[in-house]
C-alpha positions, 0 to 999 in steps of 0.5 A: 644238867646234873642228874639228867636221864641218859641220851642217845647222841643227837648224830644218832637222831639227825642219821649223820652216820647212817646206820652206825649206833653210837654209845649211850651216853650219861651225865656225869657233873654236866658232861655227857660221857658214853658208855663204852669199851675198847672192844665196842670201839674198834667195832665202831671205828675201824668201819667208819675209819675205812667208810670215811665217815667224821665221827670225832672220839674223845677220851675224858678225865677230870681234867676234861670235866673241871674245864668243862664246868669253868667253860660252858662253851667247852661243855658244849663242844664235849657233848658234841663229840659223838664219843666221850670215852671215860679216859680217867678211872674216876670218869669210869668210877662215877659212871658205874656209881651214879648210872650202874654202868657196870664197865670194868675198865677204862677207855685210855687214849693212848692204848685205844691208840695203840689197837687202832693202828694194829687194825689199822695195819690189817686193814690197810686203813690209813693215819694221819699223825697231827700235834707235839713237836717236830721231834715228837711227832717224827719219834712217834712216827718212827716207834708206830712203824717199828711195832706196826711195820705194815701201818700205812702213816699217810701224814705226819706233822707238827702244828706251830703253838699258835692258831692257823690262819684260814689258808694254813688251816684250809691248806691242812685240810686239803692235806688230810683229804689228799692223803685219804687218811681213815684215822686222824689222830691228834695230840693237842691236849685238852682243850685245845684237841677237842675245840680243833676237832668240834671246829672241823666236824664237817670238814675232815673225813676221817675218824678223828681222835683226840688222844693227847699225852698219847704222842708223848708217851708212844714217842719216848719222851715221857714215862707213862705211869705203871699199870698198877697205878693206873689201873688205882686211879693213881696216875696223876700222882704218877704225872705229878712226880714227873712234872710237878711244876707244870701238874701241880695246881691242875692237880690239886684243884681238879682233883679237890673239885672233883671229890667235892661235887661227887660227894654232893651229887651222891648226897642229892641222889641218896636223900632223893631216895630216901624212905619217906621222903615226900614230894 
């Protein structure tokens, strides 16, 4: 799929959101990754979370894309999503390089987070906290109500670190329909977060979104990195001082497959346009 032209979402074409127009979106090494901003996106999302429409938002770094080409059925469900948002600076990077995207900042998880439950707050819309541990999420809980005292957090839980049976799974949904929540938010990391959100696109309606170290980090139990190093493309080294057990070998091997089908992919496209080149 690799220097395929750019697409409009296939939700787009079969009207499952009635008039709302979704991002472009543009193949990055297989992945197809929308062109977008934190501003179009509350645009977008603050009115489907209030219409309660099932749009699913994900944030993609290069961790995404290197277990999206291990897995041809993880491809699949990312370009499902109705919004891949370039996470990592080298996701944002490779969209300005192979399709003069010209964004001039990333979509991070955690701060599209943060902007949605401030409109949230205006709004009235209500949240729905879903992934860490019980004390994670309890101290997320806790930290989002103390910035935004009038955020309506309609449910809040902590899932057990195996898969839901059918009547766990369709008890949760009742929750989240019951609760009337707008913006589901879900801190499962990649790709756990994505699978679960693909699989309930038709059963959850609400805005989900898929914002995994997001819950950590707002929570306090995990430093995020400084804005110095993210805004270089330096916050993985960042995580990897933190965790270097648990990050080391992502790291390294994603970050070494990244570098190396970029460089292939920006070769193909400059013998493609050289002078002179027949065929």
């Amino acid at each position: 799929m690799t220097g395929a032209a750019s697409q409009s979402h296939p939700a787009q074409a079969r009207g499952r959101h009635g008039p709302l127009r979704l991002p472009l979106r543009h193949d990055v090494l297989g992945v197809s990754v929308s062109e977008t901003s934190y501003e179009s996106l509350l645009e977008l999302l603050l009115p489907a979370a209030c219409g309660s429409l099932p749009l699913i938002v994900d944030h993609l770094s290069v961790h995404g894309l290197a277990e999206a080409a291990r897995d041809p059925g993880f491809a699949t469900v990312l370009n499902g999503l109705d919004v891949l948002a370039p996470d990592g600076q080298p996701v944002r990077w490779a969209l300005n390089r192979l399709w003069d995207a010209g964004l001039e900042e990333r979509v991070y998880g955690p701060e599209l987070m943060l902007r949605l439950c401030e409109g949230a707050a205006r709004r009235g819309v209500g949240v729905y906290l879903y992934g860490g541990r019980p004390e994670v999420a309890r101290r997320l809980r806790e930290r989002l109500l103390a910035r935004f005292p009038s955020l309506r957090i309609v449910g809040c839980e902590a899932p057990p670190f195996r898969a839901l049976s059918e009547p766990e799974d369709r008890a949760l949904v009742e929750r989240i329909e019951r609760s009337g929540a707008g913006l589901f938010f879900i801190g499962l990391g990649c790709p756990k977060q994505e699978r679960f959100a693909f699989a309930h696109r038709d059963r959850i309606r609400a805005v989900q979104l898929c914002v995994g170290a997001a819950f950590d980090f707002h929570a306090g139990v995990k430093p995020m990195a400084p804005r110095w190093m993210q805004d270089r493309g330096l916050e993985w080294l960042f995580r990897l001082g933190t965790e270097p057990r648990r990050l080391l070998r992502r790291y390294l091997v994603n970050n070494a497959w990244f570098a190396r089908r970029m460089t292939g992919e920006l070769i193909r496209r400059w013998a493609r346009r050289r002078p002179g080149r027949r065929g």
